[in-house]
C-alpha positions as CSV (number, residue, x, y, z in Angstrom):
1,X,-100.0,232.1,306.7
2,X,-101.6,235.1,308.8
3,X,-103.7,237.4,306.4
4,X,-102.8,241.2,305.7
5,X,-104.2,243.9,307.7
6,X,-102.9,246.1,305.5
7,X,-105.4,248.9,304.7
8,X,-104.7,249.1,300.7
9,X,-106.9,245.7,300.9
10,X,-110.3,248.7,301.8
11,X,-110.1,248.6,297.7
12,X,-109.4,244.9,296.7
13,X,-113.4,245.0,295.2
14,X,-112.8,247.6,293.6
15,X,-109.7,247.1,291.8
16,X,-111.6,243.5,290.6
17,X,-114.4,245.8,289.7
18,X,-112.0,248.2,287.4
19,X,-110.3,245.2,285.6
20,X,-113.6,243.7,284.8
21,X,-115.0,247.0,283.4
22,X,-111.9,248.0,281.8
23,X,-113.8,248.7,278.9
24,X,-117.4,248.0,277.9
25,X,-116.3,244.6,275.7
26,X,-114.0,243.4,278.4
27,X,-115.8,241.1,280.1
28,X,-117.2,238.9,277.5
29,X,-113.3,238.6,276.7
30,X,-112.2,237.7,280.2
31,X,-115.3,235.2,280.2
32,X,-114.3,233.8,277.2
33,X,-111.1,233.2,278.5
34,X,-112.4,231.3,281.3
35,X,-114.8,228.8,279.6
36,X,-111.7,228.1,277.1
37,X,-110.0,227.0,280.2
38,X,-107.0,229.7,279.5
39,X,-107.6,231.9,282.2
40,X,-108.7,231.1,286.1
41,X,-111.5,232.4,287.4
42,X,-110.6,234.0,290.6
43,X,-107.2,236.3,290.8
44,X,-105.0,235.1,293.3
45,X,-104.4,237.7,296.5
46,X,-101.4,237.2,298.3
47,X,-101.8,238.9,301.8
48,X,-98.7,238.0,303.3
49,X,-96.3,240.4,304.1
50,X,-93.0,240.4,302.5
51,X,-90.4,242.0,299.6
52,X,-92.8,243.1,297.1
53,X,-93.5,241.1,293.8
54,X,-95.5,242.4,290.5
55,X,-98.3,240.9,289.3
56,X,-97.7,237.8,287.7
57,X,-99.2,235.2,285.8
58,X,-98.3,231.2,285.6
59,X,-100.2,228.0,285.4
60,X,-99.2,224.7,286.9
61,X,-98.8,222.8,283.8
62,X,-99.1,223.1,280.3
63,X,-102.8,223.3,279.1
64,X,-104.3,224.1,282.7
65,X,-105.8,227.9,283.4
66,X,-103.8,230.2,284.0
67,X,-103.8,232.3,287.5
68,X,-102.8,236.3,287.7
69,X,-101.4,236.3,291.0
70,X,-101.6,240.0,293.0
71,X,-99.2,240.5,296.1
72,X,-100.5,242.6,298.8
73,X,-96.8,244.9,299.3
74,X,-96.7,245.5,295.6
75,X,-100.5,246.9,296.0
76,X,-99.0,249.0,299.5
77,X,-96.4,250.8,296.8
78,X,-98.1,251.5,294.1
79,X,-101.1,253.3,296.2
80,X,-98.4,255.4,298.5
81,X,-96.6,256.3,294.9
82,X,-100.0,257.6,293.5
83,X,-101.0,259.7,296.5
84,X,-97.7,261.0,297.5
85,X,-96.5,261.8,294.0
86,X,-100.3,263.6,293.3
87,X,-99.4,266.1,296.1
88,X,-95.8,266.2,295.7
89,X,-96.3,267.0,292.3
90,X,-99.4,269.5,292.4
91,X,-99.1,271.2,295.7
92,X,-95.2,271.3,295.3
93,X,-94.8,271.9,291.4
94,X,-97.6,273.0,289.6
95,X,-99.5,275.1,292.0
96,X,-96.2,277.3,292.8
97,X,-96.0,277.3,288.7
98,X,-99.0,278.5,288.6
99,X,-98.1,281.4,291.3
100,X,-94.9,282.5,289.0
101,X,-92.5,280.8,291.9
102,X,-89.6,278.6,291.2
103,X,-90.2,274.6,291.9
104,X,-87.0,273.9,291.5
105,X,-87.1,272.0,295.0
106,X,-90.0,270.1,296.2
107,X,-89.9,271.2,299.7
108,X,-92.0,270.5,302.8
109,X,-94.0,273.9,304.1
110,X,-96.7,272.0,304.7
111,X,-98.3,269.1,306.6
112,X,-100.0,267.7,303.5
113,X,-96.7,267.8,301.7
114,X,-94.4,266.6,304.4
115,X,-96.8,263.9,305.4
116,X,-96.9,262.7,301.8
117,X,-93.2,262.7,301.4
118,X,-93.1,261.0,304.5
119,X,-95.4,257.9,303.0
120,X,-93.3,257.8,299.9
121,X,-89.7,257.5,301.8
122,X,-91.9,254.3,303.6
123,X,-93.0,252.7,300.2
124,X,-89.1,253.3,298.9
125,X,-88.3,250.7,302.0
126,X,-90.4,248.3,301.4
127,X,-88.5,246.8,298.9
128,X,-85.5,245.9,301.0
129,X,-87.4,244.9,304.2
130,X,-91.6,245.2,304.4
131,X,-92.7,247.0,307.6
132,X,-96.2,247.6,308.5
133,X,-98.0,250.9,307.1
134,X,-97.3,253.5,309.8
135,X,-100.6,253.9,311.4
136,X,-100.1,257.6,311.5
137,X,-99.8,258.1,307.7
138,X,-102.4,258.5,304.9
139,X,-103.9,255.5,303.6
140,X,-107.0,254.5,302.0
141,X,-108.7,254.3,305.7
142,X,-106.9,257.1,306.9
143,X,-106.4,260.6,306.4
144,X,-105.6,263.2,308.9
145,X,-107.7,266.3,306.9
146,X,-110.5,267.2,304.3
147,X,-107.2,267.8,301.8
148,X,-105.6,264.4,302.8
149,X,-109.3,262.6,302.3
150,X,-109.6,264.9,298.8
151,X,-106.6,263.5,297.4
152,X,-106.7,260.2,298.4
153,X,-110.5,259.5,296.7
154,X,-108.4,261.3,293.8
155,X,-105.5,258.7,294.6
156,X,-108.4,255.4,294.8
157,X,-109.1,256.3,291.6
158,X,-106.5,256.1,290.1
159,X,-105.0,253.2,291.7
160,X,-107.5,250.9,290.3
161,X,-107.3,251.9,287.3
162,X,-103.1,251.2,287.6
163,X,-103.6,248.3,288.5
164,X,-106.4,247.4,286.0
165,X,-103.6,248.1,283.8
166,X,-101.2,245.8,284.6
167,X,-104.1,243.1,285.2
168,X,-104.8,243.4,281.6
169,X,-101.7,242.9,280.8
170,X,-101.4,239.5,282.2
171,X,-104.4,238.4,281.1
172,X,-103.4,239.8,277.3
173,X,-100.7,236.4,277.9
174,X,-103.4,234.5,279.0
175,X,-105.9,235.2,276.0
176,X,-103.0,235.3,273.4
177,X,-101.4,232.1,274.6
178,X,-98.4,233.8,275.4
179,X,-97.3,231.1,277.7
180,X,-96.9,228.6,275.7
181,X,-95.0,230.6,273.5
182,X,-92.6,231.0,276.2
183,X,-92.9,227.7,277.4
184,X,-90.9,226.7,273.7
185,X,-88.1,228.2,275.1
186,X,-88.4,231.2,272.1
187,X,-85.4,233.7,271.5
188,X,-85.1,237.0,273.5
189,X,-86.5,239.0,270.8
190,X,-89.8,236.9,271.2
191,X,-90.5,237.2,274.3
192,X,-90.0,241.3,273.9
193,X,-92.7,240.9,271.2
194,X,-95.2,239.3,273.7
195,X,-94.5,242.2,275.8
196,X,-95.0,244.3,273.7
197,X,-98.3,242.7,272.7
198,X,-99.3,242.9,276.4
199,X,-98.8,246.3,277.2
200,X,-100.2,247.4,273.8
201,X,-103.3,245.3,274.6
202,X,-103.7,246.7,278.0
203,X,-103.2,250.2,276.7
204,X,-105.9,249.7,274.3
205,X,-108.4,248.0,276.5
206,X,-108.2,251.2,279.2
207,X,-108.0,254.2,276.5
208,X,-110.6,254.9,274.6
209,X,-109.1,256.6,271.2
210,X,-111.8,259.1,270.8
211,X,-110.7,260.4,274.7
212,X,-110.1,263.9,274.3
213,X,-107.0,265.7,277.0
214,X,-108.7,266.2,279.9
215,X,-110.5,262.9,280.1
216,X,-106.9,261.2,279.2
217,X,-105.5,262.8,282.2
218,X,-107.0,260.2,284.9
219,X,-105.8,257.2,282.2
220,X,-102.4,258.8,281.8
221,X,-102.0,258.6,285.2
222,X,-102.5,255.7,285.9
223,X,-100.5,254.0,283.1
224,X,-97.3,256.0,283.8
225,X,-97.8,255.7,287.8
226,X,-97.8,251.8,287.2
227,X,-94.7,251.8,285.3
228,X,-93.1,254.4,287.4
229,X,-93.8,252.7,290.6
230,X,-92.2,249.5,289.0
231,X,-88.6,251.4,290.2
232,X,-89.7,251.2,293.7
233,X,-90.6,247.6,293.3
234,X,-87.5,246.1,291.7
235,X,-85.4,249.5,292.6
236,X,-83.2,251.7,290.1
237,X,-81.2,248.8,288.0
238,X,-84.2,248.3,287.1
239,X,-83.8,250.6,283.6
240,X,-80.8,248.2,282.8
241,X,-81.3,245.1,284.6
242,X,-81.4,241.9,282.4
243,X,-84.9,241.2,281.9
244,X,-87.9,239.4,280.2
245,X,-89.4,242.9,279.6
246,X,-88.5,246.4,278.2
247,X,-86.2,248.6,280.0
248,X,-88.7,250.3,281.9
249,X,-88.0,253.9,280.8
250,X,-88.6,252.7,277.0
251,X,-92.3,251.9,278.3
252,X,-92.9,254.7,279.4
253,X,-91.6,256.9,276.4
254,X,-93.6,254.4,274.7
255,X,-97.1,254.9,277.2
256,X,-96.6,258.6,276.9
257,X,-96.5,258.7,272.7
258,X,-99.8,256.7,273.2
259,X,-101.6,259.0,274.8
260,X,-101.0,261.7,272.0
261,X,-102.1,264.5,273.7
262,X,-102.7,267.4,271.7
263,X,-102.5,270.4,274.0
264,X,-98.9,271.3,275.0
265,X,-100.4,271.6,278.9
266,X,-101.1,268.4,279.5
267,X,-98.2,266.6,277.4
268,X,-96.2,268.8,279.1
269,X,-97.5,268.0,282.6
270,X,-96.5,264.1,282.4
271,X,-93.0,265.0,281.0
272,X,-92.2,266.7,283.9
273,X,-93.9,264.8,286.1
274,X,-91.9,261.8,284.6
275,X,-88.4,263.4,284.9
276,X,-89.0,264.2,288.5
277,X,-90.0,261.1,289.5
278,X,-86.9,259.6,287.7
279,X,-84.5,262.4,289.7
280,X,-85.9,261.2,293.0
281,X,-85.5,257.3,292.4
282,X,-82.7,256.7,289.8
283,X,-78.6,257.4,290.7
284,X,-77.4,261.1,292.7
285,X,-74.5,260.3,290.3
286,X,-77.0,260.0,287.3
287,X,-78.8,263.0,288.1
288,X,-75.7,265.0,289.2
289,X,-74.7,265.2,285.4
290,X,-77.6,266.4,284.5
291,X,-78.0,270.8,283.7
292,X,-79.7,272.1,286.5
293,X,-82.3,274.2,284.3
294,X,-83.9,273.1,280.7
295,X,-85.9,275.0,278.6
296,X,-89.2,272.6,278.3
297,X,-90.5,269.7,280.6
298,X,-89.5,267.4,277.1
299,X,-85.4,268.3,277.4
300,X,-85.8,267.3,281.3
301,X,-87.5,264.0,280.7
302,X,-85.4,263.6,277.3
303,X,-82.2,264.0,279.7
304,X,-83.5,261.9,282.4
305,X,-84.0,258.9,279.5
306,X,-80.8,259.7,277.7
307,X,-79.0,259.0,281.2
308,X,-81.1,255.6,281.5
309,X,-79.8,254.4,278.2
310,X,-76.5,255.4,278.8
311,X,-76.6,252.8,282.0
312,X,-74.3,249.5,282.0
313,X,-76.6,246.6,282.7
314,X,-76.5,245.1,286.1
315,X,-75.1,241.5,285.8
C-alpha cells in the first residue's frame, strides 16, 4: 500500500505529542499500560486513502496488547471541520454579532470565508468517495494569506487536542479492560456504560476542573469539534443509527454540561455554534420544521436535539 501524501500528516508528531501530555499524570498511565502488556506501544497510522474510519482500538487475541488504530481520511475531516467551522463561525456569526448585523445566513463576502466553505463541502465528500486534498485549499501546509495562516495555527491547535480526545478514549478501554468486557458478549446497556466510562475518562484527562472560561474555550472546542465532526464521518443517521455508542447528539449535550461554564458568553457561544453545525449536516426536512428565529442560542441547540431524538433509527 502507497503511503499518504496527505498534508494533515505535517502534525502526526504532534498529535502523539498532545495525547502523551494530555495531562501532567498521563504518561505514567499510558506507560503503565504498556509494561502490563494492555496497551501497544506504538499507535497504528493508516495512510491509505479511502472512506473514512474513527479511531479504533482492537487486539488480535484475547490477553495480547491492544493497538489504537488512526486512519489518515478521518484525520483529513476532522482538521477541514475545525478550520472551516472556526471561520465560518467567527468571521460569519460572531463578528457580524458583534457589529449589531443579522447572521441569520452564513454567507460568502469574502475569500477567507468562501475558501473555507469551500474546504468543508470537500470534507462532507469524503465520506462517500475520498479524493485528494485540493491543492488550492487551506491546509496545514497551505494557506493563501496572513488570515488563512492565523487561523489555521488556531485550527493545529485545536486539532490535536480533538484528537487527543478521542485517543484517550480508546486507551480508557485499554486501561479499564474494557475489551474483555465486551469480548463476554455483555448486554447493550453494558457496553453504553463502557462508553460512558471512556468519554468521561477522556473528558477528565484533557480538563483541568480548576480551568476557569476562557481557558476552557480551546478544550471545549476541541471536545465538541470531535464529536461534531463524527456526522461527517459516519453522515447524518448517525444520531439514530444502531450503535455500540451514544447517539451522538446525547454526547454532546453531555460534553457541553461538563464544561460548566459560568459566564452566559461563552456557554452561549458553543450552543449556537452546536445548532448551526447540526442545521448544516443533519436533514433539510429536519431543519425545515424548525422556527426560523429563537430567543437564546439554548432554544436553537435545544430544537436542533429535540428534532435528533425525535428521529426513527436507521435499520
Amino acid at each position: 500500500m502507497s503511503e499518504s501524501t496527505s498534508p494533515v500528516l505535517a502534525l502526526r508528531y504532534n498529535i502523539l505529542s498532545a495525547f502523551e501530555k494530555a495531562n501532567e499524570s498521563f504518561q505514567a498511565r499510558l506507560q503503565a499500560a504498556v509494561e502490563q502488556g494492555r496497551l501497544s506501544p506504538e499507535i497504528e497510522l493508516d495512510e491509505q486513502p479511502g472512506i473514512p474510519v474513527a479511531p479504533k482500538i482492537s487486539r488480535e487475541s484475547r490477553g495480547s496488547a491492544a493497538a489504537i488504530r488512526l486512519h489518515v481520511t478521518y484525520l483529513e475531516i476532522l482538521w477541514a471541520f475545525i478550520y472551516a467551522w472556526m471561520i465560518l463561525y467567527e468571521e460569519g456569526v460572531q463578528k457580524p454579532l458583534l457589529r449589531g448585523e443579522s447572521p441569520a445566513q452564513i454567507d460568502d463576502r469574502t475569500p477567507l470565508l468562501s475558501r473555507a466553505r469551500e474546504l468543508f463541502e470537500w470534507a462532507l465528500g469524503l465520506r462517500a468517495s475520498h479524493t485528494p486534498w485540493p491543492a488550492h485549499l487551506p491546509s496545514p501546509e497551505n494557506y493563501r494569506s496572513s488570515e488563512e495562516r492565523w487561523y489555521g495555527e488556531k485550527a493545529n491547535l485545536v486539532f490535536q487536542e480533538a484528537t487527543s480526545f478521542m485517543l484517550v478514549h480508546e486507551f480508557i478501554h485499554a486501561e479499564q479492560r474494557h475489551l474483555d468486557i465486551r469480548a463476554a458478549n455483555p448486554p447493550e446497556e453494558v457496553i453504553l456504560e463502557l462508553e460512558k466510562d471512556a468519554d468521561n475518562g477522556a473528558f477528565e484527562a484533557l480538563v483541568n476542573p480548576m480551568l476557569g472560561d476562557t481557558e476552557k474555550l480551546s478544550k471545549g472546542w476541541a471536545i465538541l469539534a470531535a464529536l461534531l465532526s463524527s456526522y461527517l464521518v459516519k453522515g447524518e443517521n448517525t444520531a439514530k443509527q444502531p450503535t455500540t455508542h451514544l447517539p451522538l447528539h446525547h454526547r454532546l449535550e453531555h460534553m457541553l454540561r461538563g464544561l460548566n461554564f459560568e459566564g452566559e458568553a461563552e456557554r452561549s457561544y458553543f450552543e449556537y455554534l452546536i445548532s448551526l453545525v447540526l442545521r448544516h449536516i443533519l436533514p433539510r426536512d429536519l431543519d425545515a420544521q424548525s422556527p426560523s428565529v429563537f430567543d437564546t442560542a439554548a432554544d436553537a441547540m435545544t430544537d436542533k436535539l429535540d428534532r435528533l431524538d425525535g428521529l426513527k433509527p436507521q435499520a
